[in-house]
Structures are given as structure tokens and as C-alpha cells.
NUVEX-122284 format. One record per residue (C-alpha): y negated, x, z negated; residue number from 1; residue in one letter. Coordinates in steps of 0.05 Angstrom, whole numbers, plus 32768, in hexadecimal, padded with zeros to 4 digits. Layout:
BEGIN
{{Y,X,Z},NUM,"a"}
...
This chain:
BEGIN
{{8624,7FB5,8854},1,"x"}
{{85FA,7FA2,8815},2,"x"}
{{8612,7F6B,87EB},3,"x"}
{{85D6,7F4A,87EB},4,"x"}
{{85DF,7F43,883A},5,"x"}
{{862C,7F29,882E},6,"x"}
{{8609,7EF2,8807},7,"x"}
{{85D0,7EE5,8837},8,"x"}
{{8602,7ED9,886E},9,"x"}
{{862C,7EAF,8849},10,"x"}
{{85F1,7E7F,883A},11,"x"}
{{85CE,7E87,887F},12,"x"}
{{8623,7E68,8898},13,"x"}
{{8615,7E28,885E},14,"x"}
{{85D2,7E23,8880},15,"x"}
{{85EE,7E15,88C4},16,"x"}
{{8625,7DEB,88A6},17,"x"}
{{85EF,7DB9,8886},18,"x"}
{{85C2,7DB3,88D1},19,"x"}
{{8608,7DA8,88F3},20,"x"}
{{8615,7D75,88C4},21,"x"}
{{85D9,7D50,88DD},22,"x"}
{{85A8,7D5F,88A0},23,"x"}
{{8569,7D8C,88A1},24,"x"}
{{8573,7DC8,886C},25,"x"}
{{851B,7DD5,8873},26,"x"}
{{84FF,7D89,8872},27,"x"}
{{84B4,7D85,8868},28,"x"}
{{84B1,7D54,8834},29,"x"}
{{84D7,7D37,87F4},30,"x"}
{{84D6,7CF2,87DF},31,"x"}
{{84D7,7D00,8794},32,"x"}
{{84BC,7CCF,876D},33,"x"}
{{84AD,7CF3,8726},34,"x"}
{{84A0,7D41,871A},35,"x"}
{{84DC,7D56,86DE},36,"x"}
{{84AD,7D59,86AA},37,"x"}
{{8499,7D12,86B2},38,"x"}
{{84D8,7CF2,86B4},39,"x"}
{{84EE,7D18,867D},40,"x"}
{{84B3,7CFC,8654},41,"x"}
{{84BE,7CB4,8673},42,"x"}
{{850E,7CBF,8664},43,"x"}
{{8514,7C86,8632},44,"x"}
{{84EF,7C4D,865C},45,"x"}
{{850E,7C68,86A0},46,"x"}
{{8555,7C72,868A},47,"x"}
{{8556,7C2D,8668},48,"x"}
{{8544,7C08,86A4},49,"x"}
{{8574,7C31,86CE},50,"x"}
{{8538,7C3C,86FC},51,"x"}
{{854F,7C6E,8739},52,"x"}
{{8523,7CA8,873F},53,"x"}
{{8520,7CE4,8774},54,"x"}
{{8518,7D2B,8750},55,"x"}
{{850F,7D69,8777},56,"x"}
{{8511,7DAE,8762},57,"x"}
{{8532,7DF1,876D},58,"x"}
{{857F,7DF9,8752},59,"x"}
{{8587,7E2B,8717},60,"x"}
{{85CF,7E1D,8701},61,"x"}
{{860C,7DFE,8716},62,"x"}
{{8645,7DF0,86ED},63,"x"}
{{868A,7DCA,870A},64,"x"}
{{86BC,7DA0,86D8},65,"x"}
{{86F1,7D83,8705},66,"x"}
{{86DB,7D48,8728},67,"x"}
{{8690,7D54,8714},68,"x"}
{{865F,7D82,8714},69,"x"}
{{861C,7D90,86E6},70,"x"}
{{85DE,7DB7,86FC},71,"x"}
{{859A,7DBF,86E1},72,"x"}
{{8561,7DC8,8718},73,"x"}
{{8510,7DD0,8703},74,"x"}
{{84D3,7DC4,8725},75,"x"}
{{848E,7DE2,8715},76,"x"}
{{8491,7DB0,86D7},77,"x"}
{{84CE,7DAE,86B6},78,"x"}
{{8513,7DBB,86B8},79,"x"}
{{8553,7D7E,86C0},80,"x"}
{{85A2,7D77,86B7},81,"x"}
{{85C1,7D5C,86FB},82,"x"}
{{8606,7D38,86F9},83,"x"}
{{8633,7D34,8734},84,"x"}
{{8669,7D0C,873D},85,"x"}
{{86A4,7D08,8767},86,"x"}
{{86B1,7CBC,875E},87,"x"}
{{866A,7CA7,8760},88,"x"}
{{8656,7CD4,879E},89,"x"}
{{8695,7CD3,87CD},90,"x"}
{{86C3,7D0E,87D5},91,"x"}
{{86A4,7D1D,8816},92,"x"}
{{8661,7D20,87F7},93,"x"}
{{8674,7D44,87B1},94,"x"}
{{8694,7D75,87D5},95,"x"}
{{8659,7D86,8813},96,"x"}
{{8625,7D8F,87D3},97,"x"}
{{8664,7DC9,87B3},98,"x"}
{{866A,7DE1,87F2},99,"x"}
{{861B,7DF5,8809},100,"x"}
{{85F5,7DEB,87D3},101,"x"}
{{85E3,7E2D,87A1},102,"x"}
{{85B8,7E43,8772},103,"x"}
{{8577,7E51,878A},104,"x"}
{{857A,7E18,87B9},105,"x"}
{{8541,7DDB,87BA},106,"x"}
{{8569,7D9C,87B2},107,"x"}
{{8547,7D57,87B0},108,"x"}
{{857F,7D20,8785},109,"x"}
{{8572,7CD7,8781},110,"x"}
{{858F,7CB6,873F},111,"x"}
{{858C,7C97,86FE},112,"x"}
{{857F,7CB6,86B7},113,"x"}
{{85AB,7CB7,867F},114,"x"}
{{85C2,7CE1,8645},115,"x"}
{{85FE,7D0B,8645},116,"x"}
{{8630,7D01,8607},117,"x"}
{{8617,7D44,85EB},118,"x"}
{{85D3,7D24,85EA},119,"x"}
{{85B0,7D47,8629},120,"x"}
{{8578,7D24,8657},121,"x"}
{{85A0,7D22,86A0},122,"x"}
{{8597,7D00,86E3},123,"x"}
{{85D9,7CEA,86FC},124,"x"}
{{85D7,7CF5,874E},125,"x"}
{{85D8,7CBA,877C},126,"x"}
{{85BF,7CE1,87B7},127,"x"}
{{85AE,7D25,87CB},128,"x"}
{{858C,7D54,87F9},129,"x"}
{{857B,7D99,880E},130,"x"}
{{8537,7DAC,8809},131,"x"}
{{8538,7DF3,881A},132,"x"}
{{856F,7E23,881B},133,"x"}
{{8565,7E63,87FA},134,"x"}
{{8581,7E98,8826},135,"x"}
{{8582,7ED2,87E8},136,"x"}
{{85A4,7EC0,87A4},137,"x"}
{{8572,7ECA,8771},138,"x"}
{{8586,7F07,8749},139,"x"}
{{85B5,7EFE,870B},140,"x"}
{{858C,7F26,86D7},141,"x"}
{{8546,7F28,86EC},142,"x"}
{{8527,7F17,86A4},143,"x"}
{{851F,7F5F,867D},144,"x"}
{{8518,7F84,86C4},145,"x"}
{{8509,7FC9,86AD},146,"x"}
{{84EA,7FE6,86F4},147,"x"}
{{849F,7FCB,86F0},148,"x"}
{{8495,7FD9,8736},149,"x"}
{{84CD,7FB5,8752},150,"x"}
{{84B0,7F6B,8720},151,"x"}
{{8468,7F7A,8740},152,"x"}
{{8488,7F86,8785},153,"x"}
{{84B0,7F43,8780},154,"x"}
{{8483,7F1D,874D},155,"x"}
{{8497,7ED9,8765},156,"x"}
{{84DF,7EE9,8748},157,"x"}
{{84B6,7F07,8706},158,"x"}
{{849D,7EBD,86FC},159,"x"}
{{84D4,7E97,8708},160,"x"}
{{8504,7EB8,86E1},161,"x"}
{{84D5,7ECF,86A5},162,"x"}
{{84A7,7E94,8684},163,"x"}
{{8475,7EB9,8663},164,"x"}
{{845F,7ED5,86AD},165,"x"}
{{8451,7E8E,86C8},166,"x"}
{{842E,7E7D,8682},167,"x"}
{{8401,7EB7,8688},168,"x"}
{{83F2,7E99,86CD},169,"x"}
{{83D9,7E55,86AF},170,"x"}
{{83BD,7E76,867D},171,"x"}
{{838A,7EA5,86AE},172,"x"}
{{8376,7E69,86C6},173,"x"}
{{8361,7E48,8692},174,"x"}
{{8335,7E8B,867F},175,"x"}
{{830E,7E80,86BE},176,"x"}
{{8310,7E3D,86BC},177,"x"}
{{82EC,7E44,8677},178,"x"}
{{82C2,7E75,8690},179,"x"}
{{82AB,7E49,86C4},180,"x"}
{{829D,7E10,8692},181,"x"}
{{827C,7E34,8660},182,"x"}
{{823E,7E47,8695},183,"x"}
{{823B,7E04,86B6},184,"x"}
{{823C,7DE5,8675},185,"x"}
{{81FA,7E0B,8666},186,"x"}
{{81E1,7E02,86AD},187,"x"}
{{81EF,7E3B,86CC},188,"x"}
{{81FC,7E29,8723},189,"x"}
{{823E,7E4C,8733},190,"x"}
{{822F,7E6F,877F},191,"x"}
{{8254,7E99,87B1},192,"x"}
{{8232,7ED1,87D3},193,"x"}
{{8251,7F07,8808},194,"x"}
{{8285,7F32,87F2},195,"x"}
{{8277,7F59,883B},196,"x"}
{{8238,7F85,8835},197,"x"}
{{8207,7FB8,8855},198,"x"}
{{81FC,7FDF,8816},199,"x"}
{{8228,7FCF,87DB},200,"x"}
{{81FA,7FC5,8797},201,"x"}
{{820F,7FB3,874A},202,"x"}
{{8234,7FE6,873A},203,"x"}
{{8246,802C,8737},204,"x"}
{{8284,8036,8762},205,"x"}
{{82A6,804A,879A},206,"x"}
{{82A4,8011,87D3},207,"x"}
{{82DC,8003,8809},208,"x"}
{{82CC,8001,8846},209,"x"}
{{82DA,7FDA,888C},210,"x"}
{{82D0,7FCB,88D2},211,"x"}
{{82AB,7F84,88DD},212,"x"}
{{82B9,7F8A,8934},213,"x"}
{{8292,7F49,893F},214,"x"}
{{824A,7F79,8927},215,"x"}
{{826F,7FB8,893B},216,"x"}
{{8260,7FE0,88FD},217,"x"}
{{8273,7FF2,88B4},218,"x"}
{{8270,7FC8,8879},219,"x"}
{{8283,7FCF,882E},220,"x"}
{{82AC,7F9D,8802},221,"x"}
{{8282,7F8F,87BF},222,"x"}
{{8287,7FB8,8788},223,"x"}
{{8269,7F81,8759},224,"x"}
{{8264,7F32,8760},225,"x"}
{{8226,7F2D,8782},226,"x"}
{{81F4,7F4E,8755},227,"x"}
{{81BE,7F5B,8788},228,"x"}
{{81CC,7F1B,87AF},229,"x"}
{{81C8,7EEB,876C},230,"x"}
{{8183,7F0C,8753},231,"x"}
{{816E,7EF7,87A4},232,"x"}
{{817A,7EB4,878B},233,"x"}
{{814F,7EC3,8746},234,"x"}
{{8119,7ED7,8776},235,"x"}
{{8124,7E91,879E},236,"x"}
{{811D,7E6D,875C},237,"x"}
{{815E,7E57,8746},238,"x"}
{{815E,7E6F,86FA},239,"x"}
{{81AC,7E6F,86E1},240,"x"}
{{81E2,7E83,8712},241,"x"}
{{821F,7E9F,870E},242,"x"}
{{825D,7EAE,8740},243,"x"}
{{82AD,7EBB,8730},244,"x"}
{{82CA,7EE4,8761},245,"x"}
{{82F2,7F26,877D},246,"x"}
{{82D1,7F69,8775},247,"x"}
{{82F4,7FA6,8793},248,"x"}
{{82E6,7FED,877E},249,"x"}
{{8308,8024,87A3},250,"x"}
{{8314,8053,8760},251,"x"}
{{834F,805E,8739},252,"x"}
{{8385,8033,8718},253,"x"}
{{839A,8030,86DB},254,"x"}
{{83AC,8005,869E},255,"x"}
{{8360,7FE4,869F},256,"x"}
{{834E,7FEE,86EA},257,"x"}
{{835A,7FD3,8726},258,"x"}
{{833E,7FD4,876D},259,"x"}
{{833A,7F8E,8778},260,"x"}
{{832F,7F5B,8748},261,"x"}
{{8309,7F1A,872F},262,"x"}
{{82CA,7F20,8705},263,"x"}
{{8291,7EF6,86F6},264,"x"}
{{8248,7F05,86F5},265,"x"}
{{820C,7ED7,86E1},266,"x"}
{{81BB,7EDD,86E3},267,"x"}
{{8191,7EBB,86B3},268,"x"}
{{8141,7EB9,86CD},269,"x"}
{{8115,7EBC,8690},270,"x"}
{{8145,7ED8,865F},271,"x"}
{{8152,7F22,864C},272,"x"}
{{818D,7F4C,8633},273,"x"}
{{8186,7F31,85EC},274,"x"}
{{8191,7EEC,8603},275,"x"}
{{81C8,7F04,8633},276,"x"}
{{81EF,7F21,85E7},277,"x"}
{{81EB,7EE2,85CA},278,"x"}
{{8201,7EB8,8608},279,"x"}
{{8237,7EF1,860D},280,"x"}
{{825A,7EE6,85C6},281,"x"}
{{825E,7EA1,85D3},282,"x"}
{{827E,7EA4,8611},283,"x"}
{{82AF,7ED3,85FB},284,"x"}
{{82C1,7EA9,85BA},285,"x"}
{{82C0,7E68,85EC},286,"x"}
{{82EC,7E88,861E},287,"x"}
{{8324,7EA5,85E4},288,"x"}
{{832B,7E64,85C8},289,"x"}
{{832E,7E37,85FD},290,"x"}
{{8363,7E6F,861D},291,"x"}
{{8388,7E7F,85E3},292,"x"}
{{8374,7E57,85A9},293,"x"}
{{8364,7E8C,8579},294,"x"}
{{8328,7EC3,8574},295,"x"}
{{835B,7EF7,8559},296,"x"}
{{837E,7F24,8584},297,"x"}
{{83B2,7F66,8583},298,"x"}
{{8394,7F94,85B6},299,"x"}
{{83B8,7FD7,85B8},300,"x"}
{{83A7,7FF6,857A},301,"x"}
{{8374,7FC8,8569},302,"x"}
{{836F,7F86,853C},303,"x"}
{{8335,7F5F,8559},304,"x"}
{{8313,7F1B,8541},305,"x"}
{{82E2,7F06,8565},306,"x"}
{{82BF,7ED8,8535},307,"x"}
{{82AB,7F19,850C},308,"x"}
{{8265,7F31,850B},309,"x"}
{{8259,7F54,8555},310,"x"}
{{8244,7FA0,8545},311,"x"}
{{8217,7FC6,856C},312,"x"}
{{8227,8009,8586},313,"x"}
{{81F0,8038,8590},314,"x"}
{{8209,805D,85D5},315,"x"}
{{81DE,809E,85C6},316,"x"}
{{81F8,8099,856F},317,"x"}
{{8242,808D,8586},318,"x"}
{{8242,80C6,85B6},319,"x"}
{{822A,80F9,8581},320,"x"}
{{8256,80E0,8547},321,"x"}
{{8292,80EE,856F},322,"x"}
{{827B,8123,85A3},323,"x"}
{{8243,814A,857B},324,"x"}
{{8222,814C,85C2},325,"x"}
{{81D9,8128,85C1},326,"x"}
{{81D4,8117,8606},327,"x"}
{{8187,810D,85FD},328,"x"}
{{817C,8152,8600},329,"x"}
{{81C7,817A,8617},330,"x"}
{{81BF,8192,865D},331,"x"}
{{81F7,8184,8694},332,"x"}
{{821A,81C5,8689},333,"x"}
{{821D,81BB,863A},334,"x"}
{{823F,816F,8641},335,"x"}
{{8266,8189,867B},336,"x"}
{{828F,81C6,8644},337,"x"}
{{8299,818C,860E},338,"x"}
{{82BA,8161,8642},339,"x"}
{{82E3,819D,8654},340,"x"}
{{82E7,81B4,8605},341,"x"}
{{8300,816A,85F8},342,"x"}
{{8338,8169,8632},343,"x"}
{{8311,812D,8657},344,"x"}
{{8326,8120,8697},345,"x"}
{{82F1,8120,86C4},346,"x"}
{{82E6,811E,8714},347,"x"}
{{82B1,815F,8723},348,"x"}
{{82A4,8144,8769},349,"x"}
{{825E,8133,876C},350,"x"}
{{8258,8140,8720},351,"x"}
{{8214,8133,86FE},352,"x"}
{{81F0,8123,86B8},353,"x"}
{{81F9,80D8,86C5},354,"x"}
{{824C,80DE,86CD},355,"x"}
{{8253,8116,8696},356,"x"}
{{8231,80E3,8660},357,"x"}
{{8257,80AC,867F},358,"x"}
{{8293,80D6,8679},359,"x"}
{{8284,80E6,862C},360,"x"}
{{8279,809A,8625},361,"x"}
{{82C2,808D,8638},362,"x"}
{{82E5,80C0,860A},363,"x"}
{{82B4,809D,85CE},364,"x"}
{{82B9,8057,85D9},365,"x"}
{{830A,8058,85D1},366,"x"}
{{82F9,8063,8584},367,"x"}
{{82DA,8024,857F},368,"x"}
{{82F4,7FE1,856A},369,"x"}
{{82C0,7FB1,857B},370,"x"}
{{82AF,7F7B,8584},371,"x"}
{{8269,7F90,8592},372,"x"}
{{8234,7FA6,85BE},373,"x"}
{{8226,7FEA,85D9},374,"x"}
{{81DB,7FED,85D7},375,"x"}
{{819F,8025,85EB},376,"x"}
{{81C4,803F,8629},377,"x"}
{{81A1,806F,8653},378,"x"}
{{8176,8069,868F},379,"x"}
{{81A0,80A1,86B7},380,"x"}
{{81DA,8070,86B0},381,"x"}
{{81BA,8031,86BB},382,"x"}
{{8194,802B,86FD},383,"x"}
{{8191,7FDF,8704},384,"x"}
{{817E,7FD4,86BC},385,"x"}
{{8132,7FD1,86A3},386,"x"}
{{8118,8001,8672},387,"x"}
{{810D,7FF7,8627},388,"x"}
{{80BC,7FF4,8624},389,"x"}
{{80C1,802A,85E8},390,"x"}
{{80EC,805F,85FC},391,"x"}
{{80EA,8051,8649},392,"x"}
{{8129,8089,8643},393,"x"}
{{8151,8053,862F},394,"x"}
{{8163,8005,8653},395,"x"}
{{8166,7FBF,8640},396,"x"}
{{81B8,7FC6,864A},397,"x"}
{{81EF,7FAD,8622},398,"x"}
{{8241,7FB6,8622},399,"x"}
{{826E,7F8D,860C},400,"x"}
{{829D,7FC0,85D7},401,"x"}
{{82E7,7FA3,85CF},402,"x"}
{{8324,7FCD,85BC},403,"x"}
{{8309,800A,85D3},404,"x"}
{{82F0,7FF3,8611},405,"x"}
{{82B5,7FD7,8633},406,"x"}
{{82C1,7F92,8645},407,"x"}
{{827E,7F72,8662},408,"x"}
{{8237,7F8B,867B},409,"x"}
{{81FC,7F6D,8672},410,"x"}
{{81B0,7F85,867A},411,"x"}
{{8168,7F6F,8682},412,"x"}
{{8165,7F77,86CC},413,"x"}
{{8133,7FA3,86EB},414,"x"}
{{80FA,7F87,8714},415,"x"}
{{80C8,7FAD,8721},416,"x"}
{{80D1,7FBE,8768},417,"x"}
{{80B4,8006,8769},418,"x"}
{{80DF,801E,872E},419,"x"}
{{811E,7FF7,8753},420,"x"}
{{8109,8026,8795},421,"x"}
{{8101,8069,8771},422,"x"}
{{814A,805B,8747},423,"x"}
{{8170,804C,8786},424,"x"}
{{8149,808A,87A9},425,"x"}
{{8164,80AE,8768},426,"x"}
{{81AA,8092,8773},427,"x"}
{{81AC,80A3,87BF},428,"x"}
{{81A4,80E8,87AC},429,"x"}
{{81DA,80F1,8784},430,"x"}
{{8205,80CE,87B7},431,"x"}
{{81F1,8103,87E8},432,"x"}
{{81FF,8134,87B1},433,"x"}
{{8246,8121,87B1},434,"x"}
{{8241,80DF,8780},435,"x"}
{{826A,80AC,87AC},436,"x"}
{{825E,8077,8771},437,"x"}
{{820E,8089,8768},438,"x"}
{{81F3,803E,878B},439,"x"}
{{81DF,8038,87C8},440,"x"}
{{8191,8035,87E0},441,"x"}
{{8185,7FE6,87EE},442,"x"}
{{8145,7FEC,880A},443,"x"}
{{814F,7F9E,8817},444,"x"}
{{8156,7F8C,87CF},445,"x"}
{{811A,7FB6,87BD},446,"x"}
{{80EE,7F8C,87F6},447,"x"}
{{810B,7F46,87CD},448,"x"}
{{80F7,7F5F,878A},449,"x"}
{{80B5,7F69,87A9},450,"x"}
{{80AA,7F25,87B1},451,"x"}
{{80B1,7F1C,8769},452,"x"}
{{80EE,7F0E,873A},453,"x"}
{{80E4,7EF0,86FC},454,"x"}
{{80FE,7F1A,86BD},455,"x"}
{{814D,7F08,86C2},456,"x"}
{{818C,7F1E,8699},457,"x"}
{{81C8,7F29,86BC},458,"x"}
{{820A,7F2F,86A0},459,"x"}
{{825D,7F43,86C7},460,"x"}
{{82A4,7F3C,86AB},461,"x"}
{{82DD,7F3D,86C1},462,"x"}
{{832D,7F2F,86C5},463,"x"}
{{8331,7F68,8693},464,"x"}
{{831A,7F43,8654},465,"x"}
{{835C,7F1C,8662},466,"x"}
{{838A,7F4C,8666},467,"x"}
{{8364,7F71,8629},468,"x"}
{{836B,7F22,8603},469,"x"}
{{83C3,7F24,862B},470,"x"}
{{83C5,7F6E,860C},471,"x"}
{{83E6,7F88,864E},472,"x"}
{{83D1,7FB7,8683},473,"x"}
{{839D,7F96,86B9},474,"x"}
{{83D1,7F9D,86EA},475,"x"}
{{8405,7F6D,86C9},476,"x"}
{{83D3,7F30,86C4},477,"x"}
{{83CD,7F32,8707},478,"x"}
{{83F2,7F06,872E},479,"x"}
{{8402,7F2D,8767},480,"x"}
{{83EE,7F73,875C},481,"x"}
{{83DF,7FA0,879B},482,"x"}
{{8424,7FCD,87AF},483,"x"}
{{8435,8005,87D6},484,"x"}
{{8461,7FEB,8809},485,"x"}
{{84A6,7FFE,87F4},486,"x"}
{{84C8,803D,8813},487,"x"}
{{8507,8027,883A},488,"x"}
């Protein structure tokens, strides 16, 4: 038999020991009076009054000297000495907490604070109980765990035993959190649309798909955070909207992508791609310092500082320097022998002008620093995005460039209802032709514009700019990554 089940049936016998001695080892509440970290701050003024005080937390050490006994124990705050003491708590009692008490265990102690001769903050015990009795000891040398799998797999171990996980926690929240405040701040109304849909619209990707039984028939979970349902609410009248939420793409994985994930999108009526850059920079420089307290950043290869000058990238200029392609006049099959001529990767399923430039995009843009904006992208790539008046080739569309990556998108949104029908008709082809991330035809969407929308910017990022600002894969900043359940 395992080890680990020697030890689980040893604590499952102290377990039975504690509810025959008449206490409960799973009570529903605690009676604590102050989290660690306050009374650790409040030591002085509690400890000279020889106030009692109930701390609760879980058990992380345990040390015995004789007649007494020392453990520290945290909560979600801080972390505190315990003294036990034979004299003071009664043989009977001293020697019940050695007994069924371990590390690992939730233990609630009622006491008074003092400091120990070698000068450390310590509650000396009074009165204790269990909490909850952990039935696994926690594992001896979890911090520097080598198998990445088995830390995603049993991440709530990864952040107790490793403090920069849990800080990378706090600080994700504060990203969105700053996020969040940045758009209300300029009076943007944060919404929530459906993340079930008919047709899936945004983006180009490959959807999931369900069941919904209560309709009886197939639905998609968004590829993008309500794109087609926020400009709906442009065409109701609301002017400045945005939405945080999960996306979910069913494409590949790897260090920058995910198939589920947060990401926030807003609309801005009477405002245009230009406006959307400047807004963009801003939020990015408000987000970095209110998250990290600094602009400058160690991303890969790249030294980035965001409070440079933005560049902008010309997408058809970039391509050429670094390809020699002009994709303004190279035909499918000429693209297609430089991606194979420059070993790119690509998936020839459904292959067509739109993914072979897109695909030449990706190899280029690695070679760029940033920050800056990718300007003058094509209309074959672009099918939501409105058309620059002179060279109607070309859209009002705009890319975030960071560390050799794109890190937001942004565009003058298109709203002219007959040029939205004929893209989409454009886009249903190629899906038929194979292209399962060409968008779908929302012949819904197209009868809303025709009501009228006002001219709108729209703009999406997501979790990935804080990972890019963490430098770590996607996949570790998220809490609790998706996993293949494990092979027994």
C-alpha cells in the first residue's frame, strides 16, 4: 500500500478519536476575533492589555521542547507563533492537541499575546480547537516542483506552498480591477451579454459547440466578448459600453493561447479607430502602473517601456521588409511557397489568401519590439472593420504591437449594412470552403445595422497582456488551468 494511504489512515483513526471525545473535527464556524495580520499590527496595544483573542488558521509547523510545544499556523493574512504549555493547559489537554493535531490541520486557539525571549510576536494558547482535519499531509518539498503538470493539476498546493503564485493572484485582479476603473472612470457602462449564441460573431475562430435540451438544438460558446451584441446596444443608443468576461476559442494552445479565457471589449458611438489609439495607450500605461508600478518591463527577449513614443507599424511595409512578398499584388500560390520557403507552420485545411497573409503576419510581427500600433491592415483580413475612404483595399484597424506579439484590436466598426451582408456572404464561403474560423453569416446583425448605427470604435484585450506584463506563459497566470484528467 502507498505511503500516502498509511498516512491517510492514520489521520482518518485521530479523526474518530477527536468526535469520540465529544468535539466536532468539521464545525461550521470559528469564533476568531482578529485575522493574523491584524493582530500582528495591533501586537503592542493588544499584548499590553493582555486582551484574549481567538486566531484561526491552518497549522504549518510544530515543534515540541519538553513540557511545551511551539507552532506557527497562517491564515489568508498573515502568519503567527503558537505556544503550548503543559502547565498552563492541563496534561490531559497538552497531550490530546500532540496526540491529533498535525500539520495541515485548521486549528482555532484562544489566548493572549506576548513576545518570546528571542524577540518573536506569539500567542500563548488558553484554548483550542479543531477546525478541519486534513486527511493528506501536505507534501514536504512542494516549492521548486519540477513537473509543471502535476503544480497546474494540484494548483491549490502551488499557492500555498509558493508565494509568488498567490501574489500573481492579487495581482490579476487588480489588472481587471484597473481595467474596469479606467472605462467607468471615462463613462463607459460595463454590460453583460450572452456567451450562448446562434451564430458566433467578433472574431475569426473556431467555436465550441453544445447541446441547449430546453430549445433542443445547437449553440456556440463566444468566440469574442460580445462584439455583435454591444454594437446592438450602439444601435439602441447607449454610446460607451464595455464588458469583462470569458471567451473560448476551440484552437490550439500554446505559450500565448488558450481556449478559454477573460477578455474585455468596449464600443465608443461617435468615435473612430484614431480615438480608439489614443484611449488605448492610456489604458495600457493606466493598467501597468496601477498593476505593477512601473511602465518598464522584461518580456522574453524584449526591453519594453511603455512611456516611449508608440510606433506605428505599417502591416503591408513590415511584411515586405522581412518577407520580400508584397501581398498587394502576390497571388495565393506565391505567399503559400514563402511560407513553405520560410519553414512556417501553417494549417492547409481550408487554406486561402486571407490565412496565408495572416500567416506571414505572424512570422513578421515576432521581430518587432513595440510598443506600437499595427496600422493599414487589409480588407481580406478584416471583415468587421470599415474601409479607409482612400484606398478602400485597406481598413480603419489598428493592433496593439508588444514584444513580438499582438496584444489588443481595435477598429472603426463597419456600418453600412449592405457592405456588412456582402463580407459575411464572403466569409460564409470560405467556411464552406473548408475555413472553420471564416465568421459566420449573422443575417440578424445585418437587419440591426439596418436600422442605423452611429459610426463606433470598438476595441478587445485580453488576460494575455498580463501574462505578456508577468513574462510567463498564458497558461501559468491562470489560476486553474484546464487539465487532462490524469491517467491512473
Amino acid at each position: 500500500m502507498a505511503n500516502k494511504e498509511n498516512l491517510q489512515k492514520i489521520r482518518i483513526k485521530k479523526l474518530k478519536a477527536i468526535e469520540r471525545a465529544g468535539f466536532l473535527v468539521y464545525p461550521s464556524t470559528t469564533k476568531r476575533t482578529h485575522q493574523i495580520e491584524d493582530a500582528l499590527k495591533k501586537f503592542t496595544t493588544l499584548s499590553k492589555s493582555e486582551k484574549v483573542i481567538i486566531l484561526s488558521g491552518r497549522i504549518r509547523s510544530v515543534r515540541e521542547h519538553g513540557g511545551s510545544c511551539f507552532i506557527h499556523f497562517e491564515d489568508g493574512t498573515g502568519k503567527i507563533q503558537a505556544y503550548f504549555k503543559k502547565n498552563n493547559l492541563g496534561e490531559k489537554s497538552y497531550q490530546f492537541f500532540l496526540a491529533h493535531f498535525d500539520i495541515g490541520d485548521f486549528i482555532e486557539i484562544r489566548g493572549v499575546l506576548f513576545k518570546t525571549k528571542k524577540g518573536e510576536k506569539t500567542i500563548e494558547t488558553i484554548d483550542f480547537k479543531m477546525l478541519s482535519k486534513s486527511l493528506l499531509p501536505l507534501p514536504e518539498k512542494w516549492h521548486g516542483l519540477q513537473d509543471v503538470e502535476e503544480r497546474y493539476r494540484k494548483r491549490y498546493l502551488d499557492i500555498l506552498f509558493n508565494p509568488e503564485v498567490k501574489e500573481m493572484i492579487e495581482k490579476k485582479a487588480i489588472f481587471w480591477n484597473s481595467v474596469r476603473e479606467f472605462l467607468t472612470s471615462r463613462g463607459f457602462l460595463e454590460v453583460e451579454t450572452p456567451v450562448l449564441e446562434i451564430a458566433t460573431g467578433g472574431a475569426d475562430a473556431r467555436p465550441f459547440i453544445t447541446h441547449h435540451n430546453a430549445l433542443d438544438m445547437d449553440v456556440y460558446l463566444r468566440i469574442s466578448t460580445g462584439e455583435l451584441w454591444q454594437k446592438r446596444l450602439m444601435i439602441a443608443g447607449f454610446e460607451k459600453t464595455f464588458e469583462i468576461g470569458r471567451q473560448f476559442r476551440n484552437e490550439g494552445m500554446d505559450a500565448e493561447h488558450l481556449q478559454d479565457y477573460t477578455q474585455v471589449e468596449f464600443y465608443w458611438a461617435y468615435a473612430d479607430y484614431k480615438d480608439c489609439m489614443k484611449l488605448t495607450e492610456e489604458l495600457f500605461k493606466y493598467v501597468a502602473k496601477k498593476t505593477f508600478n512601473t511602465l518598464k518591463f522584461k518580456i522574453g527577449d524584449f526591453d519594453i517601456d511603455l512611456s516611449k513614443e508608440w510606433k506605428r507599424y505599417d502591416y503591408k511595409s513590415v511584411i515586405k521588409k522581412y518577407t520580400k512578398i508584397d501581398i498587394s499584388s502576390a497571388n495565393l500560390k506565391a505567399i503559400e511557397k514563402k511560407l513553405k520557403e520560410l519553414k512556417i507552420v501553417y494549417d492547409k485545411k481550408g487554406l486561402n489568401e486571407a490565412r496565408a497573409i495572416d500567416n506571414l503576419w505572424k512570422y513578421c510581427r515576432k521581430k518587432l519590439a513595440g510598443p506600437g500600433f499595427l496600422i493599414n491592415e487589409p480588407l481580406i483580413t478584416s471583415p468587421l472593420a470599415k474601409k479607409i475612404v482612400k484606398h478602400p483595399e485597406l481598413v480603419e484597424r489598428f493592433h496593439v504591437i508588444l514584444a513580438g506579439s499582438e496584444l489588443a484590436n481595435g477598429y472603426s466598426e463597419l456600418n453600412d449594412p449592405i457592405d456588412q451582408k456582402q463580407r459575411f456572404e464572403a466569409q460564409q464561403k470560405l467556411r464552406e470552403a473548408g475555413d472553420e474560423e471564416a465568421q459566420m453569416n449573422d443575417k440578424d446583425f445585418v437587419e440591426a445595422l439596418e436600422y442605423g448605427m452611429p459610426p463606433t470604435a470598438g476595441f478587445g484585450m485580453s488576460e494575455r497582456l498580463f501574462s505578456f506584463f508577468m513574462n510567463k506563459p498564458m497558461r501559468e497566470c491562470q489560476i486553474f488551468p484546464l487539465m487532462k484528467p490524469k491517467q491512473k
